[in-house]
C-alpha positions in Angstrom: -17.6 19.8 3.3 -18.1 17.7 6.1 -19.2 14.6 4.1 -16.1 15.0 2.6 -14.2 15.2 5.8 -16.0 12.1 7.4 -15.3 10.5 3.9 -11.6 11.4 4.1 -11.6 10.0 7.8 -13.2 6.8 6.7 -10.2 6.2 4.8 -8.1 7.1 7.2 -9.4 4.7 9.3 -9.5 1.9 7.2 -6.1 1.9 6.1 -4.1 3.4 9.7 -4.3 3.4 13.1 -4.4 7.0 13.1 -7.2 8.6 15.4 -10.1 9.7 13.2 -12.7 10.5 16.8 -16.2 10.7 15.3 -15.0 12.2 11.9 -15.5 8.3 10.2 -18.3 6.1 9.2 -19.1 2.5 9.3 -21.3 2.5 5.9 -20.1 0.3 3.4 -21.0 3.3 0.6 -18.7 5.7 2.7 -16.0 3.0 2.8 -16.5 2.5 -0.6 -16.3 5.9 -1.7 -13.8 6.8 0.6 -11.0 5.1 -1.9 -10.8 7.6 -4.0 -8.9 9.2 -0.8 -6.5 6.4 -0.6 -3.7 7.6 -2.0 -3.9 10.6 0.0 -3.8 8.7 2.9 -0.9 6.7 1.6 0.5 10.3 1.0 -0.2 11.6 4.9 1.6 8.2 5.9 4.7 8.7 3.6 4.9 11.9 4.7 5.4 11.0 8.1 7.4 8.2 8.0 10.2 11.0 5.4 10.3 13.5 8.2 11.3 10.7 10.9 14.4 9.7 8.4 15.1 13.3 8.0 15.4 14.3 11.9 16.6 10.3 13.0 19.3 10.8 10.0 20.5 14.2 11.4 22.0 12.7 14.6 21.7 8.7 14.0 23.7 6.1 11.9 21.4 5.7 8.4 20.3 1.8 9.8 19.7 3.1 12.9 17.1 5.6 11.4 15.7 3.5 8.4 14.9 0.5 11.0 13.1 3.5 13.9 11.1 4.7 10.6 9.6 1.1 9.5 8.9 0.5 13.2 7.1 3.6 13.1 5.5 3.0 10.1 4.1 -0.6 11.0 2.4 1.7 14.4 0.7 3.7 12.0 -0.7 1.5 9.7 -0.5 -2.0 12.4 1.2 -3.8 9.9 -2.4 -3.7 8.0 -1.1 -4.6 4.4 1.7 -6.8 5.7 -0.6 -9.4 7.3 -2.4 -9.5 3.6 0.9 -9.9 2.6 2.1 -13.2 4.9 -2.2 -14.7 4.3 -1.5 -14.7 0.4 2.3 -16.2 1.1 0.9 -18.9 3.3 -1.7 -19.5 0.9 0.7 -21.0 -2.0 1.1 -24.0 0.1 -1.9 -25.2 -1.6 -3.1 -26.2 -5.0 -7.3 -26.0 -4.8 -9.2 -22.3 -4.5 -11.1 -23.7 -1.3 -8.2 -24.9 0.4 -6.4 -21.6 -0.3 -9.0 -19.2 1.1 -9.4 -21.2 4.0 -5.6 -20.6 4.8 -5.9 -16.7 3.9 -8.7 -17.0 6.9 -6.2 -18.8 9.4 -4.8 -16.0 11.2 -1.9 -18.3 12.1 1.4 -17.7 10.2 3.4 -20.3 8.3 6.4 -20.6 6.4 6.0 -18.5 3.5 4.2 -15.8 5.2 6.8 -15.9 7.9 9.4 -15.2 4.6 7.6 -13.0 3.0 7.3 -10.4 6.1 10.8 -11.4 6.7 12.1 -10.7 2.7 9.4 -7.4 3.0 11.7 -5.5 5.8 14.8 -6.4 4.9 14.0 -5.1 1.3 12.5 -2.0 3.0 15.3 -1.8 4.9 18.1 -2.5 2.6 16.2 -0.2 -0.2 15.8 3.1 1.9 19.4 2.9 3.4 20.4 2.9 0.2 18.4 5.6 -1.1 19.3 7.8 2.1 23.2 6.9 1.5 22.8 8.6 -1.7 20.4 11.9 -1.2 17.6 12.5 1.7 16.0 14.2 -0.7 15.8 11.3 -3.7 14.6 8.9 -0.5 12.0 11.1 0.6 10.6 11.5 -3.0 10.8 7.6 -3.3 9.3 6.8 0.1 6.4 9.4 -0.5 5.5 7.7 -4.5 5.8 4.4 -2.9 2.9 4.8 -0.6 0.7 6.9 -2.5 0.6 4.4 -5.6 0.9 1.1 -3.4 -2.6 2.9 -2.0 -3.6 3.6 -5.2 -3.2 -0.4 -6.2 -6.2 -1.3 -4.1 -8.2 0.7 -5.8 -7.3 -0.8 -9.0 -7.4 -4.2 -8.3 -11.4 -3.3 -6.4 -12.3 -1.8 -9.9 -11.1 -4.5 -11.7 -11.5 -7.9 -9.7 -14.3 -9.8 -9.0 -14.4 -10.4 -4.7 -13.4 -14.2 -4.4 -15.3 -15.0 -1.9 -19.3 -14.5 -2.5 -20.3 -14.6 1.1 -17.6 -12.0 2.7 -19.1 -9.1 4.2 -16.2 -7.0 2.4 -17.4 -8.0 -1.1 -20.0 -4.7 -0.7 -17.4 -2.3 -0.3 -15.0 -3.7 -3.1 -17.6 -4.0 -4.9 -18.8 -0.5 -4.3 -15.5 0.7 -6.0 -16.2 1.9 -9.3 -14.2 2.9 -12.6 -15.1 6.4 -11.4 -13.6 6.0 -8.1 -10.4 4.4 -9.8 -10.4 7.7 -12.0 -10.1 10.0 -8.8 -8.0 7.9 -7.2 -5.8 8.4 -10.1 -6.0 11.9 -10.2 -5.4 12.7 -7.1 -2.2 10.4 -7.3 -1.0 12.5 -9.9 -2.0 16.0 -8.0 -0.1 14.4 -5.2 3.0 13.4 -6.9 3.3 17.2 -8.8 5.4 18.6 -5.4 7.3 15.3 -5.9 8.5 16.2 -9.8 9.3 19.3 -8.4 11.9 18.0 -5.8 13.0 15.7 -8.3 12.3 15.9 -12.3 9.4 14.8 -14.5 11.2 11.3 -14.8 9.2 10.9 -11.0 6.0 9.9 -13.2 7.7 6.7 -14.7 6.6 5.0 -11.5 3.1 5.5 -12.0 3.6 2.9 -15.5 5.2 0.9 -13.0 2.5 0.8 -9.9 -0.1 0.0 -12.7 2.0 -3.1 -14.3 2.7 -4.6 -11.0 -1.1 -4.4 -9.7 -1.8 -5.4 -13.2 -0.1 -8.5 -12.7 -1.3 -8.9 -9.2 -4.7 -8.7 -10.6 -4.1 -11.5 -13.3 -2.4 -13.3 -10.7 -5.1 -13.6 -7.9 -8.0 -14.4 -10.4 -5.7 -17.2 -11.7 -5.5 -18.1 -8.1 -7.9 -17.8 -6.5 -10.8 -16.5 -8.8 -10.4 -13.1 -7.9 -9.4 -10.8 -5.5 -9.8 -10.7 -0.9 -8.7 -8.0 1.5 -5.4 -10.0 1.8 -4.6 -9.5 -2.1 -4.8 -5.7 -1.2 -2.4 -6.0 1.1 0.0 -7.9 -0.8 -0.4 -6.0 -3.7 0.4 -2.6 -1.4 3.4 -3.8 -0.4 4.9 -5.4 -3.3 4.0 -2.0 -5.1 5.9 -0.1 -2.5 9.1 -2.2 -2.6 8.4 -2.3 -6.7 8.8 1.8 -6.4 11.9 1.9 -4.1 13.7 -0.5 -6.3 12.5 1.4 -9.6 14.2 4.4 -8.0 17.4 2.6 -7.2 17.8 1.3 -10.2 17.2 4.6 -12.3 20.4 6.4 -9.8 22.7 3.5 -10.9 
């Protein structure tokens, strides 16, 4: 049991800001084995961020409370997948693998990362007002979905992407991640996402088709690129999952 528990807090650590105290580890085989708890996290996180839109909602203007959410949502993760996010952006400035990882190493910010973050929240933004305008109940079951799969991507693209850079330190843990550990990721998605069909209906588990076609394509994407996958792919992946969900949710209530 407490394996598990420092396994769960390794994850938890990885992928928030969240305190973990001594309940974590800095093995690359716990980090590694800790993804199977991804989505879980993603579901802790989701679940946070739904109950600040239900209480901000109750007494603030729906902008008001979307925007204090996705502030409160970049403290608990630290903006962790959007910085992958704006280093795979910037990246598309150039044309040669080399050139590319050395700008997904630059933690300077260009153009098309500066875009991208800046597209990223005003989708989020635009997305979950809209949701919330039409029933707290339908956003909350989007919001949740969105960050357990978009957790659940990085598993998938670990299990099946080579690491693009040879020499990374991170290479170990990615490539630590196993079919098996994409297996329980994925059942533990669906565990997660059974409250979620009962708030909603069964029509909740069309998103899981689409969270494994976008990292799909993310995954054929990046080896194309850059001959496989790094941290920041992970990230980027996360959050164009997430904003993939929302808008497959929004587009299903019209």
């Amino acid at each position: 049991m407490k394996a598990r528990i420092i396994t769960f807090g390794t994850a938890l650590m990885f992928l928030t800001r969240l305190p973990v105290g001594r309940f974590c580890s800095p093995d690359a085989k716990v980090l590694s084995d800790s993804s199977r708890y991804f989505p879980a996290v993603g579901a802790l996180v989701g679940c946070l961020l739904a109950l600040s839109l239900a209480v901000l909602s109750n007494f603030l203007p729906i902008p008001v409370a979307v925007f204090l959410t996705l502030v409160l949502g970049i403290r608990i993760t630290g903006a962790f997948h959007e910085d992958g996010l704006a280093d795979v952006a910037d990246s598309a400035g150039a044309f040669d693998v080399d050139k590319k990882l050395d700008i997904m190493r630059d933690s300077r910010v260009g153009t098309y990362g500066a875009l991208a973050l800046i597209l990223l929240v005003l989708g989020k933004f635009v997305l979950l007002s809209e949701l919330l305008a039409i029933d707290l109940v339908v956003c909350v079951v989007a919001l949740v979905s969105a960050h357990i799969l978009s957790r659940w991507s990085s598993v998938f693209l670990m299990a099946t992407a080579p690491y693009a850079r040879p020499e990374a330190a991170n290479k170990v843990v990615a490539e630590g991640v196993t079919m098996t550990r994409l297996i329980e990721a994925t059942l533990i998605s669906i565990l997660l996402m059974l409250p979620l069909w009962w708030l909603s209906s069964p029509a909740i588990f069309v998103l899981l088709p689409v969270a494994w076609l976008t990292a799909f394509v993310s995954v054929k994407r990046f080896k194309h690129a850059f001959g496989g996958i790094t941290g920041d792919c992970l990230g980027a992946t996360n959050q164009i999952v997430e904003i993939a969900i929302l808008l497959s949710v929004l587009a299903y209530l019209q």
